[in-house]
N, C-alpha and C positions, 0 to 999 in steps of 0.2 A: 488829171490826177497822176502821180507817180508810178513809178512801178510799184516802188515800194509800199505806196497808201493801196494799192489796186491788192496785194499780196496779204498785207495785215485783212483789210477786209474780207477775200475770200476765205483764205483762213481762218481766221478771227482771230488771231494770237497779236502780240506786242513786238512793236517796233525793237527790242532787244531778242526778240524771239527770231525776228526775221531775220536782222544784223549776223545773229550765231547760225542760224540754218542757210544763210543764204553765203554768208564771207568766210565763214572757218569749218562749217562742215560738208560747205558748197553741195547740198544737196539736188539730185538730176533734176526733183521736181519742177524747181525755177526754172530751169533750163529748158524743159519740154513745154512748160507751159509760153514760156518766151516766143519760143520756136513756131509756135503752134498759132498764138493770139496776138493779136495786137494791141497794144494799153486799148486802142476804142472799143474795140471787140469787147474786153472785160469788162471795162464802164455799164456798156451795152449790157452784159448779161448781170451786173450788178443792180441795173436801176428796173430790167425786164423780167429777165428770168429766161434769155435766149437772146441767139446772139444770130440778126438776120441772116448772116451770107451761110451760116450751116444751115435755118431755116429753107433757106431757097434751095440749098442742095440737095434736101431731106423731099421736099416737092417735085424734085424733076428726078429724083431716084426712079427707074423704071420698075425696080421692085417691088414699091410701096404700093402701088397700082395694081400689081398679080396679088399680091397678100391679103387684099381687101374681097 
């Protein structure tokens, strides 16, 4: 999937919506979210609802283990 199709669907807005936010008002969000995930990663939490490799982090968190 594209960036662009991964972007509209998280969002939910239109491919002009994206076009204006992402090329002429160049908003950070793109940009953090870029930085952050990988197109698979998105896929992933598009068709899951979470995306393994934070899964497995959130697991060996030593924290998560005292809080419980």
């Amino acid at each position: 999937m594209t960036s662009e199709k991964l972007m509209i669907e998280l969002f939910g807005f239109s491919s002009p919506t994206y076009y204006k936010w992402s090329k002429h008002e160049k908003r950070k969000i793109f940009d953090l979210i870029n930085y952050a995930f990988s197109n698979n990663e998105l896929e992933e939490f598009l068709k899951t609802g979470k995306i393994s490799k934070i899964e497995n982090l959130l697991s060996k968190d030593p924290r998560k283990s005292s809080e419980q």
